[in-house]
C-alpha positions, 0 to 999 in steps of 0.5 A: 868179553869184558876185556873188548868192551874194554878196547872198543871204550878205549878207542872210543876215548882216543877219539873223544867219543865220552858218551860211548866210551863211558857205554863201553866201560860200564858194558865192560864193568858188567861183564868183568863183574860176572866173571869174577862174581862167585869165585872162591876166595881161594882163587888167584885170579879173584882179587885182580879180577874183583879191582878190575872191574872196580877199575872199569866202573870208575872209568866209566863213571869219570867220562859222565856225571854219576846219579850217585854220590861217593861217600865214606862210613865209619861201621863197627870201628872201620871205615867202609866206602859206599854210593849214596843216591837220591831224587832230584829236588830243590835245596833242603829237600828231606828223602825218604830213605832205604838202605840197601842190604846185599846179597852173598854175592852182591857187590855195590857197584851193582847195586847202587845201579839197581835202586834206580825204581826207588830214586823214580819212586821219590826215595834215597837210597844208601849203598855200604859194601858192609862186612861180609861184602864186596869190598870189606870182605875182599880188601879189609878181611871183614866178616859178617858178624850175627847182631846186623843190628850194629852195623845197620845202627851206624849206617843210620847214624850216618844218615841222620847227619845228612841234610837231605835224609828224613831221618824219620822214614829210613828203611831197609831193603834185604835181598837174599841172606840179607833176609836175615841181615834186615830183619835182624837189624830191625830187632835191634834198632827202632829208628828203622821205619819199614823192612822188606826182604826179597826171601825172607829168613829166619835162621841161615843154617836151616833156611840157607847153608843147608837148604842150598849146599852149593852156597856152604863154602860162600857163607864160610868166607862170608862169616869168617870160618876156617871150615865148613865145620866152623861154618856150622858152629859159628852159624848157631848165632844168625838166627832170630831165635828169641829176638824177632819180637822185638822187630816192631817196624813194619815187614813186607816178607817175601819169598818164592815157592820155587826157589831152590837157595833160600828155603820159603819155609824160613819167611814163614818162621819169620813171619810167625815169629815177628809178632809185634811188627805189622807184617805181609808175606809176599810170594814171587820175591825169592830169588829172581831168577825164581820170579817167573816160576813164582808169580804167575803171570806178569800181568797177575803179580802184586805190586811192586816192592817199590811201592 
């Protein structure tokens, strides 16, 4: 599928057609996205398919004006590439600001797609493919390391640099095993104002790599362990075991009574751990393809994260 949307943009372009052709493309991107997206790392077909859709995205975004900006971040010694988007506004504007943690599985051309609702809300939004993720972990071999709070500091550093970022009300958006990644980051850094965490976690061996076993061998390349053996042991450190008092910040948590890869119980430890940050827990925010069987019905549902 991705390789005809491909042709259909191509022909398009032969034809000077840029709007379509850029539809095309980002069609195309999508649907090479989901071919490649949760494929082993032992896969031969995984890094050409990963700098294809790369390559389409692209593609895409040189027909039309992108709403993000491309920018470069020093994390942790290494320089990682990522999307930075915001409102519009008159000139010395300062946003509000989320920085986006992913997923095991995210990647930030997706994602940096996805902040559409919080750009219409009035806030920036920052996009790293951090260690771990996306590009870092498939063409740097960087793995995610237990203290998050390092990587989301220079991701903050960052920011208080930009003129258009009010350094004051950054905030972090976690989603899946970045419901570890947020919180814990937010132990270790104060200039974080808010978390929210779509399935919220409290520690990834329990609430995670033995609560889904299919994820085991995704979370062993996310970390950087030879085998599911290593996994475990290198595992002991994700947790919040004796730092999660230190979050101070406000936390939604959420989590979804039904989901079957994050287990709800961990938002709950989360919860009841964090005992100096002003929190709510939040049902129907576990994983999204839980949401109808968490929530209820549409019209029923709590406001939204976003807001």
């Amino acid at each position: 599928m991705a390789e005809r949307n491909e042709e259909i943009a191509e022909g398009y372009v032969a034809r000077k057609l840029n709007v379509s052709a850029h539809e095309f493309y980002l069609r195309a991107s999508r649907f090479s996205r989901e071919a490649i997206l949760y494929q082993q790392d032992t896969d031969e077909t995984m890094l050409p398919g990963y700098m294809k859709m790369r390559e389409l995205f692209d593609k895409a975004w040189r027909l039309q004006a992108p709403p993000f900006e491309r920018v470069t971040v020093s994390v942790d010694g290494h320089t990682l590439a990522g999307y930075f988007r915001k409102p519009g506004g008159p000139p010395g504007t300062r946003f509000p600001t989320v920085i986006a943690y992913q997923g095991a599985d995210s990647l930030a051309e997706a994602t940096i797609m996805g902040v559409g609702s919080y750009v219409a809300r009035g806030m920036a939004c920052l996009v790293v493919d951090l260690p771990g993720q996306g590009a870092a972990k498939r063409l740097q071999h960087l793995y995610m390391p237990p203290d998050t709070e390092r990587l989301v500091s220079d991701l903050i550093d960052y920011l208080e640099t930009r003129p258009d970022v009010d350094a004051n009300r950054i905030g972090l958006r976690g989603i899946s095993m970045g419901g570890y990644s947020a919180p814990r980051a937010a132990s270790g850094d104060r200039r974080i104002a808010a978390v929210w965490t779509s399935a919220g976690s409290y520690d990834v061996v329990r609430d995670l790599f033995d609560y889904y076993p299919p994820i085991q061998d995704r979370v062993r390349w996310i970390i950087g362990a030879k085998d599911l053996v290593d996994a475990r042991r290198k595992l002991r450190d994700y947790t919040l075991d004796g730092v999660a008092h230190k979050i101070e910040c406000p936390m939604l948590i959420g989590y979804g009574p039904t989901d079957r890869i994050m287990d709800p119980q961990g938002a709950y430890r989360l919860y009841g751990a964090a005992v100096n940050s002003e929190r709510t827990m939040w049902a129907d925010a576990g994983h999204p393809h839980h949401d109808e069987k968490s929530g209820g019905p549409q019209v029923m549902r709590l406001p939204t994260a976003q807001d």
